[in-house]
matplotlib code that plots the C-alpha trace (Angstrom):
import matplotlib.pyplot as plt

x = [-98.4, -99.9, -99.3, -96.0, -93.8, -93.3, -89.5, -87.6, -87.1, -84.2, -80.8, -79.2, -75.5, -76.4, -77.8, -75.4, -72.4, -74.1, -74.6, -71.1, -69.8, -72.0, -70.6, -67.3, -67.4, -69.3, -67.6, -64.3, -62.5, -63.7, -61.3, -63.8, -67.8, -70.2, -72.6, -75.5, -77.3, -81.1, -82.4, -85.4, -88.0, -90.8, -93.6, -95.9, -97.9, -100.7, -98.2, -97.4, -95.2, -93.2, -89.7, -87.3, -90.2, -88.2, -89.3, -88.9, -90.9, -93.6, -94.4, -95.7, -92.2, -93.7, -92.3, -94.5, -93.6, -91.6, -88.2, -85.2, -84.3, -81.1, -81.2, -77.7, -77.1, -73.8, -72.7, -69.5, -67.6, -69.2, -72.5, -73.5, -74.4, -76.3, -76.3, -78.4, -77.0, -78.3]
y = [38.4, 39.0, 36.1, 37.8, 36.1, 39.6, 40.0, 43.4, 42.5, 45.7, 44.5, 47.1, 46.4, 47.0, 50.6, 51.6, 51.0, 52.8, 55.8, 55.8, 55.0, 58.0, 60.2, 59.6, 60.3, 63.6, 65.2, 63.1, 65.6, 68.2, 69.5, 70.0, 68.3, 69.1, 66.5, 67.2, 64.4, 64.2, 61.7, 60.7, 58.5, 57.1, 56.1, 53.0, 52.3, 50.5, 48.1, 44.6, 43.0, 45.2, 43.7, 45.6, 47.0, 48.9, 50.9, 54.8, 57.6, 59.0, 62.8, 62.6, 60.3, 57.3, 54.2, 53.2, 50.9, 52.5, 52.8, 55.4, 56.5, 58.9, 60.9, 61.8, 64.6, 65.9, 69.4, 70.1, 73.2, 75.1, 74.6, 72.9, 69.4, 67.9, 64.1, 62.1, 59.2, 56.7]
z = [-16.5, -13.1, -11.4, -10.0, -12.5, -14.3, -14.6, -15.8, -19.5, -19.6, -19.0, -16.8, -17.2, -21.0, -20.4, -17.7, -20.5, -23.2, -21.4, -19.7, -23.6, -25.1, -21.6, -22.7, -26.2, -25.7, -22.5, -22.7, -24.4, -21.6, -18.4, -16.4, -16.1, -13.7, -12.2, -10.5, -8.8, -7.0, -4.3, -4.7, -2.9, -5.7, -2.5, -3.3, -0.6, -1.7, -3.6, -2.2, -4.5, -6.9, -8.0, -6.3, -3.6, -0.9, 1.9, 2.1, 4.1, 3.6, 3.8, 7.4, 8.2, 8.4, 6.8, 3.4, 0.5, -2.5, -4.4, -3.7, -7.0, -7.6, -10.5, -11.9, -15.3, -16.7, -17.7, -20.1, -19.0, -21.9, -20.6, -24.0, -23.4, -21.2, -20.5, -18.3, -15.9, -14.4]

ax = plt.figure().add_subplot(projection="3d")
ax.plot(x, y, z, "-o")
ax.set_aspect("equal")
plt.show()
């Protein structure tokens, strides 16, 4: 499909519940979590029409094409499992 109509096929309410459920049941039982989160700028420039295209900055500053992702994980207090987030 590359006559733009391409649409994200992944629903993300879906995935967004089954990792908060799978959080839960793993590090619910936990008094203290750690979370430990990135920013992150995924640059496109040569991209024109992305679903969900954004703009972020380049490494020289300037204003390209591109996504701004955030990366989250999870630690338990035991330091034995480690989850990913969205």
């Amino acid at each position: 499909m590359i006559d733009g109509r391409l649409n994200s096929v992944l629903d993300n309410e879906k995935i967004s519940k089954a990792l908060i459920d799978n959080s839960v049941e793993k590090l619910g039982s936990n008094k203290r979590i750690y979370i430990f989160s990135d920013h992150c700028d995924s640059r496109k420039p040569y991209s024109k029409m992305l679903e969900n295209l954004g703009k972020v900055r380049d490494l020289n500053g300037n204003i390209i094409n591109g996504f701004t992702t955030l990366g989250s994980v999870m630690l338990d207090e035991n330091k034995k499992n480690l989850l990913f987030l969205i």
